[in-house]
C-alpha positions in Angstrom: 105.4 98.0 87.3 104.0 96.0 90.2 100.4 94.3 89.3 97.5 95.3 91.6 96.5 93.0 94.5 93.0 91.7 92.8 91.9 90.6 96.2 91.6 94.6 97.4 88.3 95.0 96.3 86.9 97.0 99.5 90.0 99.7 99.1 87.1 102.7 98.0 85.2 101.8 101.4 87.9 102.2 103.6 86.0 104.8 105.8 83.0 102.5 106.7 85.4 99.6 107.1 87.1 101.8 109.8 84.2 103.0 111.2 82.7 99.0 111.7 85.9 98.1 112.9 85.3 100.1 116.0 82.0 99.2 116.2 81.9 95.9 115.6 85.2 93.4 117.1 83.2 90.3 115.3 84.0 92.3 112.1 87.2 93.8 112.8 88.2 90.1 113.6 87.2 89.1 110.3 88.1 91.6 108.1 91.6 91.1 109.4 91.3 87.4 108.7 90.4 88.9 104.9 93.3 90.8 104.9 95.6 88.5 105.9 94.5 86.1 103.5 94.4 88.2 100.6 97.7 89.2 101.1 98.8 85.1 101.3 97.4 84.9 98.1 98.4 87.4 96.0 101.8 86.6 97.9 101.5 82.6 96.5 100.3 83.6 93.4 103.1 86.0 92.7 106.0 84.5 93.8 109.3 82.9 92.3 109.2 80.1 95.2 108.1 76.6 95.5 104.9 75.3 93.5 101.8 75.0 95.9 99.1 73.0 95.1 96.2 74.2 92.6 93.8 72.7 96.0 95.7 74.6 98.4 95.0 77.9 96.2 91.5 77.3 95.6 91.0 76.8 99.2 92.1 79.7 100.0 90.2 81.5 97.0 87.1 80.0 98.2 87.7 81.1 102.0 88.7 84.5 100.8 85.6 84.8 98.5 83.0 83.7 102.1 85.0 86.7 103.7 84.3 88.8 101.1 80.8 87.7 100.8 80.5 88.3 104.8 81.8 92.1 104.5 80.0 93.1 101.9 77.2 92.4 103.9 78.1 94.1 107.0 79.2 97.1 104.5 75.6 96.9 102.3 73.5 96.9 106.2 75.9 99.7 107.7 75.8 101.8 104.6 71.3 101.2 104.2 71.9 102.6 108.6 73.7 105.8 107.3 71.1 106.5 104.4 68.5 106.2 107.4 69.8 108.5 109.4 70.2 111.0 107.0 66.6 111.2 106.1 
């Protein structure tokens, strides 16, 4: 059984992140960036291959986790616009 990809943490918001992706190309730009680097991790951290450096990993943790920090943001704003509009 494969182990889930702990850095797929906006998977239940995947409408909203669709919907800012067309609205928004700063976003889409960056939550591709996320992506990417999610995947590179749990790809690194996962694998059979050489060793990479504890610092390189972290690095990359702490890049992902800014990311994260940034969409969650955009998410939180784009979610407080839809409760707006629907009173």
């Amino acid at each position: 059984m494969k182990r889930q990809n702990k850095y797929r943490k906006f998977q239940l918001q995947q409408k909203n992140i669709e919907a800012l992706e067309q609205q928004n190309t700063r976003f889409k730009r960056v939550y591709s960036e996320y992506e990417n680097m999610s995947n590179e991790l749990w790809n690194l951290e996962n694998s059979n291959g050489e060793p990479v450096p504890d610092d390189f990993i972290n690095a990359m943790i702490l890049q992902t986790s800014y990311l994260e920090n940034e969409i969650e943001d955009w998410l939180i704003q784009f979610n407080d616009k839809k409760a707006e509009i629907k009173h």
